[in-house]
N, C-alpha and C positions, 0 to 999 in steps of 0.2 A: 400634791393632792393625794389624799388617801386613797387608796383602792379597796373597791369591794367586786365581789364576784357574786350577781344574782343567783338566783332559785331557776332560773332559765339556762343555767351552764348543768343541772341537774347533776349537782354533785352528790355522792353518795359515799364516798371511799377515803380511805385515809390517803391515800398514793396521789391521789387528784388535789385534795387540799395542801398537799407539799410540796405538788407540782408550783400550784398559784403562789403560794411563799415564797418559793422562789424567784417567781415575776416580778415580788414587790408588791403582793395581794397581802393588806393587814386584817381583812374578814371573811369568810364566808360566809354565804346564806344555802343555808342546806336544803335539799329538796324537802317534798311533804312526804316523802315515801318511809323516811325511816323511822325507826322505834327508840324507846329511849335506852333500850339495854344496847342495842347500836350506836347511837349518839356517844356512851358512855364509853363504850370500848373503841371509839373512833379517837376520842380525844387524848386517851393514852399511846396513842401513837402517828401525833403531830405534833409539830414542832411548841412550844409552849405562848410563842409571839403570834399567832396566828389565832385570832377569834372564830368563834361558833357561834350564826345566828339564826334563830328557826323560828318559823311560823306558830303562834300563839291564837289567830284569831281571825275569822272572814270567810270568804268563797274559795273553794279547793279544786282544783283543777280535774277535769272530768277525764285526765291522761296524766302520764307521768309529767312532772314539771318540766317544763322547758321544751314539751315535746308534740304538744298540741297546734295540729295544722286547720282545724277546722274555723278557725275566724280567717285567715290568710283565706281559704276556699269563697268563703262565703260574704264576705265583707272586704278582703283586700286589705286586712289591718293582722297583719303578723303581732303573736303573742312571744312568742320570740324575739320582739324588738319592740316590745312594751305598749301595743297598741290592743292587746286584744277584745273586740268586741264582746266577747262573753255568749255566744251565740248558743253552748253546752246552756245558758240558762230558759232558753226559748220554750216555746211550747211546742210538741211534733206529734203526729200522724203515724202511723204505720203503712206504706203502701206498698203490695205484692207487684212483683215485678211486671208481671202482666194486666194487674189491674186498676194499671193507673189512677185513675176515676174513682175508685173508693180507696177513700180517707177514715181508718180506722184506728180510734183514741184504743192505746194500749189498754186506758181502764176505761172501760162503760160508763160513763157518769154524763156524757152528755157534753162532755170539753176535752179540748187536747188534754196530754200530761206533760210533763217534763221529764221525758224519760234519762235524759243525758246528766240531770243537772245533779249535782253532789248535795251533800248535804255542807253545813259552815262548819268550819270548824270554830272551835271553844276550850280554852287550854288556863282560862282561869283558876280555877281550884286545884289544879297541877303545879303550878310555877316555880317552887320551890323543887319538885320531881326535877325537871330541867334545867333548874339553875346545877342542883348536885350532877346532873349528867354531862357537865360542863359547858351549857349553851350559856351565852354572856351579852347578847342582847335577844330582844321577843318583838318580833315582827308581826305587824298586825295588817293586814291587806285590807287596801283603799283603793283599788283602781274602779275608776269609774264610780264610786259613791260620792255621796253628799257631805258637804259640813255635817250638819247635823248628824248624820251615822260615825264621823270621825272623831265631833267632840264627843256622842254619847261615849262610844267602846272607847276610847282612848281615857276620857274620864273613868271611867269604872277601873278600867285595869291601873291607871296611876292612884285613885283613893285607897283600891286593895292595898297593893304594893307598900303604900305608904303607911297603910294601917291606919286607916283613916275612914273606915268605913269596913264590915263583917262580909263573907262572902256572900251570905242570899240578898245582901240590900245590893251589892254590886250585881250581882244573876238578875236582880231582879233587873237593872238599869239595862244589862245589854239584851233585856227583851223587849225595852221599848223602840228599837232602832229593828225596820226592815230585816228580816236572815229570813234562811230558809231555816228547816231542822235542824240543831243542832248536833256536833257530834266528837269524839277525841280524836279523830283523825285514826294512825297508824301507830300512835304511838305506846300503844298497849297492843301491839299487837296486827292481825290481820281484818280487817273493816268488818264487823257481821251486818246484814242486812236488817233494817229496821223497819218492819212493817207499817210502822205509823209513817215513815219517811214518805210524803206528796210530794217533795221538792219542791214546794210551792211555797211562796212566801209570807209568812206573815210579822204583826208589828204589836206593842201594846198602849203604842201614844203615835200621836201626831205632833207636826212642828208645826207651832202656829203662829210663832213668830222670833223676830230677834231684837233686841235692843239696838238702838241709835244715840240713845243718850239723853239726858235728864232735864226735863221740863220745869220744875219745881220741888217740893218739898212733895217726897212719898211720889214723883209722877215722873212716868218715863215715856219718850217716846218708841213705838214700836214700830216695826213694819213685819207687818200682817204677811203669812204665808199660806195659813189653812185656816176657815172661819171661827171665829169666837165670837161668845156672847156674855152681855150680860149675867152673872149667875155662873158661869162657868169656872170650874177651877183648874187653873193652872200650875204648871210644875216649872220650878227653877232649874235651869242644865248651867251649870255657874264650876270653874276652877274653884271656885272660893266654896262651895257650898255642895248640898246632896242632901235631897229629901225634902228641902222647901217647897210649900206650894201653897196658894192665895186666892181666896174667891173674886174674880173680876165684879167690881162694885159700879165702874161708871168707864166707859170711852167715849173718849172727844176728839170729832173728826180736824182734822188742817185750821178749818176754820173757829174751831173751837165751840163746834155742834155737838152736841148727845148726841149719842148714839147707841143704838140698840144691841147693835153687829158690824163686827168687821168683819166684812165681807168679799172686798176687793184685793184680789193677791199684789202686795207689796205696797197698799197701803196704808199710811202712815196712819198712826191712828197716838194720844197720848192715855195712858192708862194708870190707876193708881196701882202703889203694891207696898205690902208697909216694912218691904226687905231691900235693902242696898243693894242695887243692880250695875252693872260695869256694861259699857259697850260690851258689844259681841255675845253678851249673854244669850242663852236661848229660853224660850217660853215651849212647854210641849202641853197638848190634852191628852186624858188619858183616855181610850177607847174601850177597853178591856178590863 
């Protein structure tokens, strides 16, 4: 079995990754903490069979990697052993040590904030920067998300790569998927503070369903995840494709009823679309 050494062993040094080489570790996954002129000058002195692989894309740790206790406290799910709740994403309170009893929102607006929570990171339009600094695979954090936020950012970054798609059509794709702010992480450097930053999340489509497979000519069937209607138009999330999307002209329930709306989360519903659809395809609307 190959070996790899997580982002949770919070490696940073050249001396630690030749330590793991020597154990018979063929990759590292570098912490988020370093920059690329580091990355660069890390690589010049490790051994050459030894891979570099670093975070490209996701939720960033509200501590140094590997070194966050506060889901262990709070949930009993160590981030450290790959369970972590994400609790840094919550909403919180400020309360004075004596005054219990008042619950004061860091900002005034009437709702908690997320004061803990980071912002995503986003390393799209850099890629080629950290292939040259010798990083040789780009990790993209999914713990705790959805298919649907895996096929969107995981699609975007293989059409770039591929060249198969410009970077704002790709920027645009990984705005349709749940992140908080986005941001480059550390790797230019020391994080500045972003005043827009809310840490709060937002998306610019919804998933409103997935293919099951093909009913007839031009007709598939779906299962329904978030409502759709009539008139509505839809976007294609397809390996095969990017940018397709179709105005829903008719749905037909199980029984083979018109229907107005699909309305019921996960069900089946058949819909025309006059593009070749594959199981597992996703259907999104756009919101935004």
């Amino acid at each position: 079995m190959e070996l790899h050494v997580s982002t949770q062993a919070n490696t940073l040094n050249y001396r630690a990754i030749n330590f793991y080489r020597d154990m018979g570790v063929k990759r590292v996954v570098l912490g988020r903490e370093m920059t690329l002129e580091q990355i660069e000058q890390l690589r010049g002195l490790i051994y050459d069979d030894v891979e570099i692989e670093a975070f490209v894309h996701g939720a960033m740790c509200m501590a140094y990697s590997g070194r966050c206790l506060l889901s262990s406290f709070l949930t009993n799910r160590s981030g450290n052993r790959g369970e972590c709740s994400q609790p840094c994403r919550w909403n919180y309170y400020l309360v004075e040590e004596k005054r219990g009893n008042m619950h004061v929102p860091v900002v005034q607006d009437g709702a908690a904030t997320a004061i803990l929570s980071s912002a995503d990171l986003k390393c799209i339009g850099f890629l080629d920067r950290l292939e040259e600094a010798g990083v040789r695979s780009f990790k993209i954090e999914g713990r705790m998300k959805s298919p649907y936020y895996v096929a969107t950012v995981v699609n975007a970054y293989r059409q770039y790569m591929d060249g198969n798609a410009p970077l704002d059509v790709c920027e645009r794709e990984l705005d349709c998927a749940s992140h908080r702010p986005y941001s480059t992480g550390f790797y230019f450097g020391e994080v500045k503070n972003d005043p827009n930053n809310d840490g709060l999340y937002r998306r610019t489509c919804d998933f409103t369903g997935i293919v099951l497979g093909k009913t007839g000519e031009n007709e598939y069937i779906i299962e329904m995840r978030n409502r759709f209607s009539v008139g509505d138009v839809l976007e294609i999330l397809s390996p095969n494709s990017l940018g397709l999307s179709f105005t829903v002209e008719n749905i037909r329930g199980e029984n083979g009823e018109n229907k107005r709306d699909a309305v019921l989360v996960q069900e089946k519903v058949s819909v025309g679309c006059p593009y070749e659809l594959r199981k597992g395809d996703i259907l999104r609307k756009r919101i935004v």
